[in-house]
N, C-alpha and C positions, 0 to 999 in steps of 0.2 A: 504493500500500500504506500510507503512511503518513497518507493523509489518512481511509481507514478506521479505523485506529488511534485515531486522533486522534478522530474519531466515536465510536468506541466507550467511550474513555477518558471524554468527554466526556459520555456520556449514563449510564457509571454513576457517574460524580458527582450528576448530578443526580438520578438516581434513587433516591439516598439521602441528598436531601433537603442536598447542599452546595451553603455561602451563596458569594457572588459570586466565582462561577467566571469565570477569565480565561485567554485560550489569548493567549500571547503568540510569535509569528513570530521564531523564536532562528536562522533560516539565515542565516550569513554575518556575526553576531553574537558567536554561539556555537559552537566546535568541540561544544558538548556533546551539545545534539541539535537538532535541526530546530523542536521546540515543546517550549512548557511550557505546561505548565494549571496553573494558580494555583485556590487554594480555602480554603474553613475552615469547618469545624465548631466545635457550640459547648460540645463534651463529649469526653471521651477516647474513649468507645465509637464515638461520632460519627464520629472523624475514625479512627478503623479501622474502622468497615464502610465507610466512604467507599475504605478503600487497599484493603479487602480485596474489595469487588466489583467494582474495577478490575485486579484479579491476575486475579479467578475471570474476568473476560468475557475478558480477554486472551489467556487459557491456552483457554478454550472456542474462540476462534475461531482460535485456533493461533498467535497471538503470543509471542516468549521474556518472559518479565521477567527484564531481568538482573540487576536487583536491588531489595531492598524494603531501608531504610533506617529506622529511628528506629520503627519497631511497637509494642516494646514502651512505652515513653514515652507515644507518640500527643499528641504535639507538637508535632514537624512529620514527618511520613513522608513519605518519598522513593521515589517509584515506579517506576523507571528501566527503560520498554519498549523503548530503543533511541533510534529517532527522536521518539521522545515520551515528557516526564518530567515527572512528574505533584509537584508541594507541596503537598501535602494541608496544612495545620496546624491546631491550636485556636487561635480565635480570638485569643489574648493575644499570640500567639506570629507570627501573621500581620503586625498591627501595629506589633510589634516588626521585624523583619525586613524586612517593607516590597518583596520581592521588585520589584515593579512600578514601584519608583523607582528601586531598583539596576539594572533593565535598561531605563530609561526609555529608550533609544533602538530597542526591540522596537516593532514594529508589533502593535497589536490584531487578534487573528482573528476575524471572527464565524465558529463553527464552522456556525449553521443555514443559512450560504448556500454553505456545502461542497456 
């Protein structure tokens, strides 16, 4: 189930066109969730259609989202499906924060060879 999720979280990233998407492998790392997808936009509209058509594919294929995070700002949104929790950010703000060195002992996932 969750490596669907993960799928789906992951392709409507891309489908709305976010820059270097990264699924990083948070089991046994993270009580928080299983996966994190990393991303960034380079506009505020950007980085909410990015969180907002990863709610709409979630809720369409029957996943909960238990919470969305930081929308109104669109700065960095936080997508939280469960087993997989989505950092959308704008650009300035990805760099800043650097997720991918804070959890630099996460393994890389290629999500295409799910």
């Amino acid at each position: 189930m969750t490596k669907t999720l993960l799928q789906l979280a992951y392709k409507a990233a891309d489908d709305k066109r976010a820059e270097d998407i990264v699924v990083l492998n948070m089991q046994g790392i993270s009580p928080l969730a299983d996966h994190f997808i990393v991303c960034h936009a380079n506009s505020d509209r950007q980085v909410q259609a990015i969180a907002r058509e990863m709610v709409d594919v979630a809720h369409k294929e029957g996943f909960e989202v238990k919470r969305l995070e930081g929308f109104d700002a669109a700065r960095w949104i936080l997508v939280d499906m469960g087993d997989v929790v989505a950092h959308v950010f704008h650009r300035d703000e990805r760099t800043f924060y650097n997720l991918e060195r804070l959890w630099g002992d996460a393994p890389f996932v290629n999500v295409e060879e799910l």
